[in-house]
MITOR-122274 format. One record per residue (C-alpha): x, y, z; residue number from 1; residue in one letter. Coordinates in steps of 0.2 Angstrom, whole numbers, plus 5000, padded with zeros to 4 digits. Layout:
<r xx="X" yy="Y" zz="Z" lovex="NUM" kolke="a"/>
...
This chain:
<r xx="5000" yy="5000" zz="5000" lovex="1" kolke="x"/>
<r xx="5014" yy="5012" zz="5003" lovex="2" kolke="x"/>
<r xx="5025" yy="5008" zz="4987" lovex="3" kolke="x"/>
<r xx="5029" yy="5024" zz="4978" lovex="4" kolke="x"/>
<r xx="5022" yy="5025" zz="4961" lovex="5" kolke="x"/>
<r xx="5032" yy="5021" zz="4945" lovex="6" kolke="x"/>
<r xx="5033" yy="5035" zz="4933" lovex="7" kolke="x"/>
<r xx="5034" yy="5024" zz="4919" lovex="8" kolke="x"/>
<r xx="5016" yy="5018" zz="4918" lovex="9" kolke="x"/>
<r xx="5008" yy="5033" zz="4917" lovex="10" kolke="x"/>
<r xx="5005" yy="5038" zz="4898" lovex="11" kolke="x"/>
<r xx="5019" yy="5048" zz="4890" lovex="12" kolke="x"/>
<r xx="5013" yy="5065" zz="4886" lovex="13" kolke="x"/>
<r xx="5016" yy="5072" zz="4869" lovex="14" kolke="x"/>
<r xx="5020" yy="5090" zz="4869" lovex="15" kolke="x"/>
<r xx="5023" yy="5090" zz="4849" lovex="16" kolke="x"/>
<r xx="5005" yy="5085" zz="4848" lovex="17" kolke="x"/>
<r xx="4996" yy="5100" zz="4854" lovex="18" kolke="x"/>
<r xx="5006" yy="5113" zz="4840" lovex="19" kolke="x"/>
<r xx="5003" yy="5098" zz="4826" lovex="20" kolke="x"/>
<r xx="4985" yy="5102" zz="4828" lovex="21" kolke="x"/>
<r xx="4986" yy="5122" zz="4826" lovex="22" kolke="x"/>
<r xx="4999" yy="5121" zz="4814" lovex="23" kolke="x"/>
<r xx="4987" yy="5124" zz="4798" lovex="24" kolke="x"/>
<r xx="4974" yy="5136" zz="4807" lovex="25" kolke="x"/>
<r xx="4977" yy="5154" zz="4802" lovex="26" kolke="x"/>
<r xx="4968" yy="5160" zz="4818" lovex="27" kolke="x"/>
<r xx="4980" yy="5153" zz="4829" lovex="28" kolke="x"/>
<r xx="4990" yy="5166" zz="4840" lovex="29" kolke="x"/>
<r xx="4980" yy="5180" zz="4834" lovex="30" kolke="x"/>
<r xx="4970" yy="5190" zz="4849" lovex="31" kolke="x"/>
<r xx="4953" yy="5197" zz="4842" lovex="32" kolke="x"/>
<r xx="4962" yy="5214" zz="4843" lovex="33" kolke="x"/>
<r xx="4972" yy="5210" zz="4829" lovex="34" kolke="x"/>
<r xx="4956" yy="5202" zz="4819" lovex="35" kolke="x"/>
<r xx="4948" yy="5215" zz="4821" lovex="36" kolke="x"/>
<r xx="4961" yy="5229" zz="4818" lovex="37" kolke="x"/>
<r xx="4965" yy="5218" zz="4802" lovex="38" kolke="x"/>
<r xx="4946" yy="5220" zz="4796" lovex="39" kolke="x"/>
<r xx="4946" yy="5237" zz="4798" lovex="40" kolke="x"/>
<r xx="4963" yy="5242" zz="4790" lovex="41" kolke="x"/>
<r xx="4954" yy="5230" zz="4775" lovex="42" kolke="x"/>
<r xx="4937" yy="5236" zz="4774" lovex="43" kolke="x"/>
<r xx="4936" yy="5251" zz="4783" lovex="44" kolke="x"/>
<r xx="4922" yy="5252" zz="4796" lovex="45" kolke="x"/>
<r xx="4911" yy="5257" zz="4784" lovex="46" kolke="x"/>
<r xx="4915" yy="5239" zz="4771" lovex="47" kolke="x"/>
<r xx="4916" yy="5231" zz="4787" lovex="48" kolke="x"/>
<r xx="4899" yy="5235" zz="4794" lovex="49" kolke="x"/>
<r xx="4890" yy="5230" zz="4778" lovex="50" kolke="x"/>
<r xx="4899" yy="5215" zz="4777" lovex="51" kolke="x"/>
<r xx="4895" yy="5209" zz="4795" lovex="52" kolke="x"/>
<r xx="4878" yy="5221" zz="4799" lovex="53" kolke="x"/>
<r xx="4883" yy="5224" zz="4817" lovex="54" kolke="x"/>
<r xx="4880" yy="5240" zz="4826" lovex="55" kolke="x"/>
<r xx="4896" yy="5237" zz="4836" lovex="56" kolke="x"/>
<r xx="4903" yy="5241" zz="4817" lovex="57" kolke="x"/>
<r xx="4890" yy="5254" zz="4809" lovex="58" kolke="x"/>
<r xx="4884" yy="5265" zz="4825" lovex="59" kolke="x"/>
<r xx="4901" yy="5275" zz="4832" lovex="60" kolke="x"/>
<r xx="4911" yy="5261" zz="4830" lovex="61" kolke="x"/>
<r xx="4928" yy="5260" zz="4840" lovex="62" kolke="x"/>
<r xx="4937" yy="5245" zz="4842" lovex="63" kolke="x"/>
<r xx="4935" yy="5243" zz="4857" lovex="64" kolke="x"/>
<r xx="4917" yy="5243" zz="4860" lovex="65" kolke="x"/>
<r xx="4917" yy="5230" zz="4845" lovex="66" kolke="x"/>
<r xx="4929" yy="5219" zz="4857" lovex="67" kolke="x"/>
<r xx="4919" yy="5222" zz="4871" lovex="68" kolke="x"/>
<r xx="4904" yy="5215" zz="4860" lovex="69" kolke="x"/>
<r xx="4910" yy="5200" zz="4849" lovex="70" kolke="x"/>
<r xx="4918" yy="5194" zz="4867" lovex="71" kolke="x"/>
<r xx="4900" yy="5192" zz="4875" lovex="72" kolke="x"/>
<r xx="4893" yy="5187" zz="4858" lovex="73" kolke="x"/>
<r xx="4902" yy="5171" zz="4853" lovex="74" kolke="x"/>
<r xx="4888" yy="5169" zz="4835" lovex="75" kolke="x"/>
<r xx="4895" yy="5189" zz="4832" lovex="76" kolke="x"/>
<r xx="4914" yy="5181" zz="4833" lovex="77" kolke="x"/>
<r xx="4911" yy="5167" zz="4822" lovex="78" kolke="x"/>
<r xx="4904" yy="5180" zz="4808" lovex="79" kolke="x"/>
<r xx="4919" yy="5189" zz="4812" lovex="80" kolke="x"/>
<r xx="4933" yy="5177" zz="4812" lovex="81" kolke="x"/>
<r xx="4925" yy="5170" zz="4796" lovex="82" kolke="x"/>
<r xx="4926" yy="5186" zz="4786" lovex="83" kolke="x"/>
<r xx="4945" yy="5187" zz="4793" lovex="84" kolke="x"/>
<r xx="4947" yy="5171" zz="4783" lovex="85" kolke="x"/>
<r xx="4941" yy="5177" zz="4769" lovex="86" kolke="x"/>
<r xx="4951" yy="5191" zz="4767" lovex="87" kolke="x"/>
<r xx="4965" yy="5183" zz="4769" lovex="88" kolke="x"/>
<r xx="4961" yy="5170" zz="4755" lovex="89" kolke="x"/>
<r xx="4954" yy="5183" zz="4745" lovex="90" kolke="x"/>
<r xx="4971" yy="5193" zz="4748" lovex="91" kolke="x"/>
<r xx="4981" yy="5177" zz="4744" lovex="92" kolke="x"/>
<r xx="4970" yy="5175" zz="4727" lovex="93" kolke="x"/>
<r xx="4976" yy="5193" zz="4722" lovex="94" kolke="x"/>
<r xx="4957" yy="5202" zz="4727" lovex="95" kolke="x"/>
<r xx="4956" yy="5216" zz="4732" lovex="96" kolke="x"/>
């Protein structure tokens, strides 16, 4: 009952696996900050708003209300992270 246990029959952790799943995901490492900053340097707030109609982006709009928002509004982010991919396929295409 008091023996110590042996280290080597837990399961071996694999620290490699963990980067291996993120490695193709643009969104990795980026904050919404930079997203967000990213969509507007694009788009402009104006392009923006009409592309994800959100009053964060169309009524006075400054970054960080539109942070405080998509943070409490996970259906908002979604919208906003997919239009980030967008752009940046649609930067890698040669588009606008």
């Amino acid at each position: 009952m008091g023996e110590p246990m042996d280290d080597s029959t837990a399961p071996a952790a694999s620290p490699a696996a963990a980067p291996a799943t993120q490695a193709r995901n643009p969104l990795h490492g980026l904050t919404l900050e930079a997203i967000v900053t990213a969509l507007v340097d694009h788009y402009g707030w104006e392009g923006l708003g009409d592309r994800v109609p959100l009053r964060c982006f169309t009524v006075d709009p400054s970054i960080g209300s539109s942070l405080k928002f998509l943070r409490k509004t996970p259906w908002a982010r979604d919208k906003v992270e997919s239009l980030y991919l967008f752009m940046l396929r649609d930067i890698r295409r040669g588009g606008a």
